[in-house]
Backbone as XML, in Angstrom:
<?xml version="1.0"?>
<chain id="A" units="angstrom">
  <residue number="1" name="UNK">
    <atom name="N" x="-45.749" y="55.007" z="-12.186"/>
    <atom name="CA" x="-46.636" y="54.197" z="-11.376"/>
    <atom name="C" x="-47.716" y="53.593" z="-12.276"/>
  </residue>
  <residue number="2" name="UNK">
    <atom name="N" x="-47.979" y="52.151" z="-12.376"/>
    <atom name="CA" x="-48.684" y="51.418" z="-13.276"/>
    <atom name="C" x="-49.139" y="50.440" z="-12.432"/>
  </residue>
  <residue number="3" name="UNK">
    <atom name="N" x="-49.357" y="50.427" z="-11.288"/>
    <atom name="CA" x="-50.414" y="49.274" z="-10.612"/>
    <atom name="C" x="-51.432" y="50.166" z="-10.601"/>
  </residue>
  <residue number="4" name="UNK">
    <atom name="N" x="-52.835" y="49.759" z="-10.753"/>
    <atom name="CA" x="-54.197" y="50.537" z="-10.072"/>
    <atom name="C" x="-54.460" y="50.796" z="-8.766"/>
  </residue>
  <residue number="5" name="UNK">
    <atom name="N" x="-55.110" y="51.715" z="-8.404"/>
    <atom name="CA" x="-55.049" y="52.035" z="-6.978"/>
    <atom name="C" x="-55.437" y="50.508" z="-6.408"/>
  </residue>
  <residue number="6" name="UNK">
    <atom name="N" x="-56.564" y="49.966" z="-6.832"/>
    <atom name="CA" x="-56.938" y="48.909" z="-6.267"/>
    <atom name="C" x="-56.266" y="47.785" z="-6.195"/>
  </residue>
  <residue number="7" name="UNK">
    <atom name="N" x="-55.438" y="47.333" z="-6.902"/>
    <atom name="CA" x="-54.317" y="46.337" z="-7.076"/>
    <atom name="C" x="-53.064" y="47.006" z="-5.695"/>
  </residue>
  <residue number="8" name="UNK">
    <atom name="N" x="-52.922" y="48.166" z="-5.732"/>
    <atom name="CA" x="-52.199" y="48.318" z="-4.956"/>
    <atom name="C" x="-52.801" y="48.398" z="-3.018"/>
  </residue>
  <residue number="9" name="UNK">
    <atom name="N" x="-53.977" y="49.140" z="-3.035"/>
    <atom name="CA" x="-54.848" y="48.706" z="-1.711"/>
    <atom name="C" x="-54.467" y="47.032" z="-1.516"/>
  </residue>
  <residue number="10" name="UNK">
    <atom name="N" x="-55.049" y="46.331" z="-2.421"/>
    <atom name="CA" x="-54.756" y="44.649" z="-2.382"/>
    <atom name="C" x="-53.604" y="44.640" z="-1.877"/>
  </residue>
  <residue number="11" name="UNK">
    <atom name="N" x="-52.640" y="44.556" z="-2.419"/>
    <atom name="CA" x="-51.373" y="44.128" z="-1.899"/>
    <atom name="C" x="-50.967" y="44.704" z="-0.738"/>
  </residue>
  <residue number="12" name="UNK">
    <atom name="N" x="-51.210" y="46.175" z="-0.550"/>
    <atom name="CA" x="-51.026" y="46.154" z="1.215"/>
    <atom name="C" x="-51.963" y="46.003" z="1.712"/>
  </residue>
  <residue number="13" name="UNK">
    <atom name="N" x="-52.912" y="45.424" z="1.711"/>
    <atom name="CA" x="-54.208" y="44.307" z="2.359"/>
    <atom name="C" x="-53.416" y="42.798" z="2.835"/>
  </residue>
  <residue number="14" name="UNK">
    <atom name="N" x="-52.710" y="42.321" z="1.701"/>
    <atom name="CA" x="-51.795" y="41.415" z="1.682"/>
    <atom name="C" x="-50.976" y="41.144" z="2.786"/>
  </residue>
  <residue number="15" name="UNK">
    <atom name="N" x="-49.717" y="42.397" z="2.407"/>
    <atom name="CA" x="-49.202" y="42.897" z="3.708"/>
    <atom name="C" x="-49.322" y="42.837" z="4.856"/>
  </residue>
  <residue number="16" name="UNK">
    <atom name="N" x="-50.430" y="43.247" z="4.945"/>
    <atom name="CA" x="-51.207" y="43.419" z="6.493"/>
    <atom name="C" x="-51.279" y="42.161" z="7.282"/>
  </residue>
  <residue number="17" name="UNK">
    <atom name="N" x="-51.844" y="41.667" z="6.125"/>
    <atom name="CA" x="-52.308" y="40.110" z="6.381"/>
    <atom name="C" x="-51.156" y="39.518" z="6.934"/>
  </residue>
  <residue number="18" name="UNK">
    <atom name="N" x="-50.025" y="39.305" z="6.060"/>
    <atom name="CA" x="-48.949" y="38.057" z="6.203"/>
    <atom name="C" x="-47.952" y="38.659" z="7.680"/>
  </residue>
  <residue number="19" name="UNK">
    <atom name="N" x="-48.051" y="40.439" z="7.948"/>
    <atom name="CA" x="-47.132" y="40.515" z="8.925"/>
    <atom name="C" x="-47.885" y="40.229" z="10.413"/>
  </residue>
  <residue number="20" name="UNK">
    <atom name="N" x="-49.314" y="40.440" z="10.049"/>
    <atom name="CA" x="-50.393" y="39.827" z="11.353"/>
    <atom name="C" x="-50.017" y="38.439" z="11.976"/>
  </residue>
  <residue number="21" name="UNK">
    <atom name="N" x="-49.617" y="38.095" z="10.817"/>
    <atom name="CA" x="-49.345" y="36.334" z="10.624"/>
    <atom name="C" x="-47.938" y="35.979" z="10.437"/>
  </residue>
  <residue number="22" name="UNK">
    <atom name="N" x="-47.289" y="36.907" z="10.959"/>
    <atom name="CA" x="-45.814" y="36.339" z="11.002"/>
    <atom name="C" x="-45.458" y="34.913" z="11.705"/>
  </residue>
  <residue number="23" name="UNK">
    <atom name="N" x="-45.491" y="35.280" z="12.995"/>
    <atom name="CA" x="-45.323" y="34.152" z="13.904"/>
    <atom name="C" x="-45.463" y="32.582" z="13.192"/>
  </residue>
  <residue number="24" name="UNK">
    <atom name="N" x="-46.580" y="32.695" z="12.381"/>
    <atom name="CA" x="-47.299" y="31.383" z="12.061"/>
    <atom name="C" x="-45.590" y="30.953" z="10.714"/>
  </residue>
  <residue number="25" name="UNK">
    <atom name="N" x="-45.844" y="31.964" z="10.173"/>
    <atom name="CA" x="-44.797" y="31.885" z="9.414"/>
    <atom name="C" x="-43.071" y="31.473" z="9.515"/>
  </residue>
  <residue number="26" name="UNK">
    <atom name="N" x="-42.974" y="31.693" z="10.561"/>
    <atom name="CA" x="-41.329" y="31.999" z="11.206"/>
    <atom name="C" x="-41.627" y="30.195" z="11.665"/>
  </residue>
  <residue number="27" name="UNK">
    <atom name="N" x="-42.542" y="29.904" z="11.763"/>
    <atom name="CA" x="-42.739" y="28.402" z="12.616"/>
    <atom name="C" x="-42.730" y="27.111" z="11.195"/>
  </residue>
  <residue number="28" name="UNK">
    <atom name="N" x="-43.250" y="27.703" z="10.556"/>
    <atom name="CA" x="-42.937" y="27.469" z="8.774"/>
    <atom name="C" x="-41.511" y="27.237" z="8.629"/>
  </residue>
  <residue number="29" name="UNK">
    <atom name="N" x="-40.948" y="28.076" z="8.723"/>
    <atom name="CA" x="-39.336" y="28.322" z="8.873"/>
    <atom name="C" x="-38.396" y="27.534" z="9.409"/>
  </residue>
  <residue number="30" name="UNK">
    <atom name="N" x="-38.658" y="27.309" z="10.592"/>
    <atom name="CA" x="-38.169" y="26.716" z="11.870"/>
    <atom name="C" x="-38.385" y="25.160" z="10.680"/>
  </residue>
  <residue number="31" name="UNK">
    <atom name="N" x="-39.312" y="24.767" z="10.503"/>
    <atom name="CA" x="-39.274" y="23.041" z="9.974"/>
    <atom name="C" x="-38.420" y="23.188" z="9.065"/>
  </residue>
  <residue number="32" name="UNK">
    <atom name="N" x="-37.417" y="24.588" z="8.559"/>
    <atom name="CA" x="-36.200" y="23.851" z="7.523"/>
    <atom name="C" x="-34.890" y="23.595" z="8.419"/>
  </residue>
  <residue number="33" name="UNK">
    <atom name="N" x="-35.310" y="23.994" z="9.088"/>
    <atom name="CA" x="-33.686" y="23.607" z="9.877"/>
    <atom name="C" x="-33.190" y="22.462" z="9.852"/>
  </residue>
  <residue number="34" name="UNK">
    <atom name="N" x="-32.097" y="21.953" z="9.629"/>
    <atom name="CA" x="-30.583" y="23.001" z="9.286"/>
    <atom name="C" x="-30.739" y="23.447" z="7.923"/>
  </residue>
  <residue number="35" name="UNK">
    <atom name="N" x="-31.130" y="22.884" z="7.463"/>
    <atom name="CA" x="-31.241" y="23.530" z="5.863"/>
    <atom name="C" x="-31.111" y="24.979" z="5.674"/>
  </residue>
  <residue number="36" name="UNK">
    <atom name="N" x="-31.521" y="25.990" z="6.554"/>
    <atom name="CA" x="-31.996" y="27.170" z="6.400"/>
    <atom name="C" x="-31.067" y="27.980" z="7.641"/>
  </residue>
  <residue number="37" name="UNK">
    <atom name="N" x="-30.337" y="28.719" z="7.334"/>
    <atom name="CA" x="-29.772" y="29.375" z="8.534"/>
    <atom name="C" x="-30.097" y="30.436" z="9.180"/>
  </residue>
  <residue number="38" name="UNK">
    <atom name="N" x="-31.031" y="31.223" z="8.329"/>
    <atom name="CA" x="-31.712" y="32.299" z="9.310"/>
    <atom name="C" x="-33.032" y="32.210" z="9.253"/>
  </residue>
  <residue number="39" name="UNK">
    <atom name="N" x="-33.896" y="31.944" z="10.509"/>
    <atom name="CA" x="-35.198" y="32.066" z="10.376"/>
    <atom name="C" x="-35.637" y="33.281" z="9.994"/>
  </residue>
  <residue number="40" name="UNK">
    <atom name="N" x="-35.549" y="34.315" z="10.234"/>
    <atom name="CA" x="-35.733" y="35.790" z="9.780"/>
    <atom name="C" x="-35.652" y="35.762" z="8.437"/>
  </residue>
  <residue number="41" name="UNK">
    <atom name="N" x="-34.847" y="35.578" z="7.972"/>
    <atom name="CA" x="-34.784" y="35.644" z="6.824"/>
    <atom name="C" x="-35.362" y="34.691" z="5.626"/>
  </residue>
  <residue number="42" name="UNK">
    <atom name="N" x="-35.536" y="33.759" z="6.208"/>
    <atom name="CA" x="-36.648" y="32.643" z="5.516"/>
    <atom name="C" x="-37.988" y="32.722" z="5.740"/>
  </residue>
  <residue number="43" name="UNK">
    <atom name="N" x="-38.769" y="33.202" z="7.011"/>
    <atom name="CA" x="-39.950" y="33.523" z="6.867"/>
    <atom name="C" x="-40.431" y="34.958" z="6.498"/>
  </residue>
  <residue number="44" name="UNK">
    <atom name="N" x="-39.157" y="35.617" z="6.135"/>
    <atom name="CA" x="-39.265" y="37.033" z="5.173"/>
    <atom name="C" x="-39.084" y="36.579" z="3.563"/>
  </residue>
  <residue number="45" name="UNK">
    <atom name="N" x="-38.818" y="35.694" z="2.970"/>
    <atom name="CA" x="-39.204" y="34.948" z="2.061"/>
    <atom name="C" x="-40.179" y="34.360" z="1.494"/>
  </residue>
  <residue number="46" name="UNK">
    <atom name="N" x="-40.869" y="33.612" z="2.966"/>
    <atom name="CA" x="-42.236" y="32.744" z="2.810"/>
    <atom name="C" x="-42.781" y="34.254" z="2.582"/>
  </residue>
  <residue number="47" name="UNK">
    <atom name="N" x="-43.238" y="35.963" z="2.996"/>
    <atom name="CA" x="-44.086" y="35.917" z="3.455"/>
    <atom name="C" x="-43.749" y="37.034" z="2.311"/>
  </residue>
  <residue number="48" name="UNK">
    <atom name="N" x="-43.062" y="37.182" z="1.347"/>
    <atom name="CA" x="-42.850" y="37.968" z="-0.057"/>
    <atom name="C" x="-43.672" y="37.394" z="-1.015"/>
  </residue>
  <residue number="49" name="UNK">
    <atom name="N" x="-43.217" y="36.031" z="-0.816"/>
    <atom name="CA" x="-43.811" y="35.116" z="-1.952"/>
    <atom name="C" x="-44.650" y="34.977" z="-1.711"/>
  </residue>
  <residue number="50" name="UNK">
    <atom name="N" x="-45.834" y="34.983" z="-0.749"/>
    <atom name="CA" x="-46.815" y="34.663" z="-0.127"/>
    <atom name="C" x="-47.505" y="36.067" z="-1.323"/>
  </residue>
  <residue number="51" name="UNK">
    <atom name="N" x="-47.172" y="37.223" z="-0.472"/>
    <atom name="CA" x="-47.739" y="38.711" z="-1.097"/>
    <atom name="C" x="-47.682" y="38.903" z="-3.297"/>
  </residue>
  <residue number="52" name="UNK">
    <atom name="N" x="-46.287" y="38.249" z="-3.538"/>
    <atom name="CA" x="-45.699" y="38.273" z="-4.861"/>
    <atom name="C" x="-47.024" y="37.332" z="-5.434"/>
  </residue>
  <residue number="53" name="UNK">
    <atom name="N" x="-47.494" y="35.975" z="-4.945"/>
    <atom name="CA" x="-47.910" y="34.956" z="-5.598"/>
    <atom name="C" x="-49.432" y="35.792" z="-5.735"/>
  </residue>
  <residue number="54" name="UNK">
    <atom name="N" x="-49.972" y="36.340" z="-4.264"/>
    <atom name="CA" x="-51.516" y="37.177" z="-4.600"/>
    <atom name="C" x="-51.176" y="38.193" z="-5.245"/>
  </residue>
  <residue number="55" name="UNK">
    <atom name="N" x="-50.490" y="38.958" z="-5.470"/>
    <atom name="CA" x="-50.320" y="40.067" z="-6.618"/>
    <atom name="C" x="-50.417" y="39.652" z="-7.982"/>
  </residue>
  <residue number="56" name="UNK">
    <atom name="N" x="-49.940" y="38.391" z="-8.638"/>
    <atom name="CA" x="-49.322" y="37.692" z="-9.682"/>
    <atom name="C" x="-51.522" y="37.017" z="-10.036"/>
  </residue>
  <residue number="57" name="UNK">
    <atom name="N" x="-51.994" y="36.610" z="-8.843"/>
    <atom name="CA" x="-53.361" y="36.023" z="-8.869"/>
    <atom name="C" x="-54.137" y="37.259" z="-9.221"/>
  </residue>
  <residue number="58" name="UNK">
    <atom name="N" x="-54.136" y="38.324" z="-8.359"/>
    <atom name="CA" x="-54.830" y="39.757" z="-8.918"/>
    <atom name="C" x="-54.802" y="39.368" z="-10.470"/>
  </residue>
  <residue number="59" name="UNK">
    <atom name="N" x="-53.515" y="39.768" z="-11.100"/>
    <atom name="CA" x="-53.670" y="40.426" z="-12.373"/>
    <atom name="C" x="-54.173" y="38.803" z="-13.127"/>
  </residue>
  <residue number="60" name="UNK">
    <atom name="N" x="-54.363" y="37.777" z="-12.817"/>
    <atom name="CA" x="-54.843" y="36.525" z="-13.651"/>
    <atom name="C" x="-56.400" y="36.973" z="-13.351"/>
  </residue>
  <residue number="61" name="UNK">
    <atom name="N" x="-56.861" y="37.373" z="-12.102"/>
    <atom name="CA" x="-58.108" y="37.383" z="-11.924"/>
    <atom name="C" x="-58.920" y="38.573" z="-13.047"/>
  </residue>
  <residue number="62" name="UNK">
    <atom name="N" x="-57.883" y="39.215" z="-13.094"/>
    <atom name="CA" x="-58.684" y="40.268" z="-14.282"/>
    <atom name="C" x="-57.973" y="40.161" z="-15.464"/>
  </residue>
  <residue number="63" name="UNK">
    <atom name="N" x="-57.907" y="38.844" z="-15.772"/>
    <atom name="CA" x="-57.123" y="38.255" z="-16.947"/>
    <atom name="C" x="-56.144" y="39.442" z="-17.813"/>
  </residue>
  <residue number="64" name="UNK">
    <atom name="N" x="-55.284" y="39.555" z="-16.987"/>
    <atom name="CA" x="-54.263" y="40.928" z="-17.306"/>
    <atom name="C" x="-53.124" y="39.930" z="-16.931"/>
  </residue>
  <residue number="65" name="UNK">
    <atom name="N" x="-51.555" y="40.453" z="-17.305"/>
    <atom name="CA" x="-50.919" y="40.132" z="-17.411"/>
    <atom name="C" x="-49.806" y="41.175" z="-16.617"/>
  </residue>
  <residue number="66" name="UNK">
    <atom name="N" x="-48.967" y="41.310" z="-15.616"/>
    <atom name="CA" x="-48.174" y="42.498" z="-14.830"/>
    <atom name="C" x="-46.899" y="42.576" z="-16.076"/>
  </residue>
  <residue number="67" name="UNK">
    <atom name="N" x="-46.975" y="44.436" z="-15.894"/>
    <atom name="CA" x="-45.878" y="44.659" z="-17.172"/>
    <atom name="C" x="-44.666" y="44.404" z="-16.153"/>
  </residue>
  <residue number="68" name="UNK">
    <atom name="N" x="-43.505" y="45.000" z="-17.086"/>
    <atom name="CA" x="-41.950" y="44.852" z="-16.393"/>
    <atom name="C" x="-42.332" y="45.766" z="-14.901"/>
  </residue>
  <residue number="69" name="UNK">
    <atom name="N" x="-43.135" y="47.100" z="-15.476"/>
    <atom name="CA" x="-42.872" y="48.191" z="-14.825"/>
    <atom name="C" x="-44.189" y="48.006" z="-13.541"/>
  </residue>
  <residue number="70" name="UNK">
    <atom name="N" x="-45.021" y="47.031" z="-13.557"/>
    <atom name="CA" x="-45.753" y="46.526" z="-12.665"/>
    <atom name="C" x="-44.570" y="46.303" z="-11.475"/>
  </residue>
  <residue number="71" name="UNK">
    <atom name="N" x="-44.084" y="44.766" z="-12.068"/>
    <atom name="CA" x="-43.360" y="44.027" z="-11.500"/>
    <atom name="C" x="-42.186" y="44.952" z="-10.250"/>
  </residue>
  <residue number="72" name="UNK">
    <atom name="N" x="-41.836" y="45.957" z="-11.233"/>
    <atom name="CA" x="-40.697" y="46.928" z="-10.919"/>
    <atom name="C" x="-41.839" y="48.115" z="-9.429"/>
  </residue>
  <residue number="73" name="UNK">
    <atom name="N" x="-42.595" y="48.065" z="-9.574"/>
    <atom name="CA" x="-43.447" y="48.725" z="-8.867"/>
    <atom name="C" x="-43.294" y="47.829" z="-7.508"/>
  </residue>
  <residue number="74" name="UNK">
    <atom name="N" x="-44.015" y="47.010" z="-7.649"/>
    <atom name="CA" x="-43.964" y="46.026" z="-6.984"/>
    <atom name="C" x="-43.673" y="45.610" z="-6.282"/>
  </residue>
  <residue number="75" name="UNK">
    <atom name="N" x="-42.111" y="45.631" z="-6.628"/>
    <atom name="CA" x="-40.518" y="45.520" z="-5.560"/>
    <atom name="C" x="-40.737" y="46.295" z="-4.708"/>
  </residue>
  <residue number="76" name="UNK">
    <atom name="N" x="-40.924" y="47.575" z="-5.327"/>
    <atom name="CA" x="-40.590" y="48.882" z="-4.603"/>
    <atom name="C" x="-41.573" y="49.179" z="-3.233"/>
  </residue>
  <residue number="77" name="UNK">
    <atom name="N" x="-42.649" y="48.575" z="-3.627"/>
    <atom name="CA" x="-43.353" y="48.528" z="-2.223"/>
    <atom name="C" x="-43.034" y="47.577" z="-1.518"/>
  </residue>
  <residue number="78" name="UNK">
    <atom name="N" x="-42.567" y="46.206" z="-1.913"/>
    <atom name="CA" x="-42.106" y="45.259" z="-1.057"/>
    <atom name="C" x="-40.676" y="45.815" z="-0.329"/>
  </residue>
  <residue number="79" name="UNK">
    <atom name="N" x="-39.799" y="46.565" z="-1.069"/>
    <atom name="CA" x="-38.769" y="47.433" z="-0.638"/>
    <atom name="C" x="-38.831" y="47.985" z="0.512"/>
  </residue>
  <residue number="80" name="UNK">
    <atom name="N" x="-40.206" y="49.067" z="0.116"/>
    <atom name="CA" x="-40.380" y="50.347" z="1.306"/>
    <atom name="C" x="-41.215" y="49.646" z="2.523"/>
  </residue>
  <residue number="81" name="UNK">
    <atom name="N" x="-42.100" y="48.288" z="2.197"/>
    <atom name="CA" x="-42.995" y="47.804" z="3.209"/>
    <atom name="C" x="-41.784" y="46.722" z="4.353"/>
  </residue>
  <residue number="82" name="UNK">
    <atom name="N" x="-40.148" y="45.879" z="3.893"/>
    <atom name="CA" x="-39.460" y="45.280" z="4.014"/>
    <atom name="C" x="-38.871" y="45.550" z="5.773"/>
  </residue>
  <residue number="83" name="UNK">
    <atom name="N" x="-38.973" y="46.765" z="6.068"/>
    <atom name="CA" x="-38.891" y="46.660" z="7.997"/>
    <atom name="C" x="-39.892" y="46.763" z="8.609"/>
  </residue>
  <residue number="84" name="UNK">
    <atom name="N" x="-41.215" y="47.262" z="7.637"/>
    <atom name="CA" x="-41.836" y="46.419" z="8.816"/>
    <atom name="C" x="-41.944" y="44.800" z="8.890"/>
  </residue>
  <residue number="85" name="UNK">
    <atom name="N" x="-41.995" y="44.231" z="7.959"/>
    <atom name="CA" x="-41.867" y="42.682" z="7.799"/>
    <atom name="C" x="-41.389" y="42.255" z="8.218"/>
  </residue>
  <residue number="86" name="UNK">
    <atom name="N" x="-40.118" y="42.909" z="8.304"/>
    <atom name="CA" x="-38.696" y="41.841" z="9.278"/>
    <atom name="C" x="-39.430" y="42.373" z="10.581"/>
  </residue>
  <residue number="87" name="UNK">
    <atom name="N" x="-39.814" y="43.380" z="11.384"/>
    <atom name="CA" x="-39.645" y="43.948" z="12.161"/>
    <atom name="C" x="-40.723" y="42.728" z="13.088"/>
  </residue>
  <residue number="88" name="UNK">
    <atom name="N" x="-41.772" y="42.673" z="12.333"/>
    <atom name="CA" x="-43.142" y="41.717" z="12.703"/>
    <atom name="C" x="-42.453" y="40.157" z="13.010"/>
  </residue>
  <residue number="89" name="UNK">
    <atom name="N" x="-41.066" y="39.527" z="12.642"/>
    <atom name="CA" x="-40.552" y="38.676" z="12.262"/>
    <atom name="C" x="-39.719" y="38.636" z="13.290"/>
  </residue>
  <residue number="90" name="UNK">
    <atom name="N" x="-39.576" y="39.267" z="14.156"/>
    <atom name="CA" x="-37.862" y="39.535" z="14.827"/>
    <atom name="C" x="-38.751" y="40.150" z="16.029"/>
  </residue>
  <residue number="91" name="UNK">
    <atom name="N" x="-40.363" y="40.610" z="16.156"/>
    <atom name="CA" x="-40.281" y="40.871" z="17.099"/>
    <atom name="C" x="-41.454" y="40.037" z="17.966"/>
  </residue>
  <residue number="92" name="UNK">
    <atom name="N" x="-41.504" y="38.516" z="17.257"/>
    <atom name="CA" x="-42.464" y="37.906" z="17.676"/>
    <atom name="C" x="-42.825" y="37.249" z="18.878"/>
  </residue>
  <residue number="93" name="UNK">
    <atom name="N" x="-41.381" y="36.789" z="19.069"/>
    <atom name="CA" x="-40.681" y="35.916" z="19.743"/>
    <atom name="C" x="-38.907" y="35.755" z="19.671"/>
  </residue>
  <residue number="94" name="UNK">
    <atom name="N" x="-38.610" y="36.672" z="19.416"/>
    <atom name="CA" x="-37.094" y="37.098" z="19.205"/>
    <atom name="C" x="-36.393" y="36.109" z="17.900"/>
  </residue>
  <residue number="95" name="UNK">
    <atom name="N" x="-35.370" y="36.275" z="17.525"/>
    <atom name="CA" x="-35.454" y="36.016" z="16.310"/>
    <atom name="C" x="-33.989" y="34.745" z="17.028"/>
  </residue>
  <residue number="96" name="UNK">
    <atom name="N" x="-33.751" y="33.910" z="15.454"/>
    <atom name="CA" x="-32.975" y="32.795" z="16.136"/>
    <atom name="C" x="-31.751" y="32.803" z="15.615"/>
  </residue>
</chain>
């Protein structure tokens, strides 16, 4: 384990944030159609990258750089945090 406690509070601060804000997201989604065949699964995309891009800003803000094993960390909470995300996503307004 190589994130700081506080880098890691952040990111499920993050979390919190983007699954509060699903809905808004899934509607994000919805404007790729047809392009995009599962909304679920595209505004579980928007809302990784959303969390990935402020994690990636953390470590610029303290002019640090995330090792492999950051990165690899990382996943792993996006991994273990990944049903509730969908779950916030699928249970907004039913999924399409």
């Amino acid at each position: 384990m190589t994130i700081s406690k506080e880098n890691k509070e952040f990111i499920n601060s993050l979390i919190e944030y983007y699954v509060s804000e699903s809905e808004s997201y899934k509607q994000i989604a919805e404007n790729f159609l047809p392009e995009v065949e599962s909304i679920p699964d595209t505004a579980f995309g928007i809302i990784t990258g959303c969390v990935y891009s402020g994690f990636l800003q953390a470590y610029q803000n303290q002019q640090q750089n995330p090792s492999l094993e950051d990165i690899d960390e990382f996943n792993q909470i996006i991994k273990n945090k990944a049903p509730l995300i969908k779950k916030s996503i699928t249970e907004t307004t039913g999924s399409k």
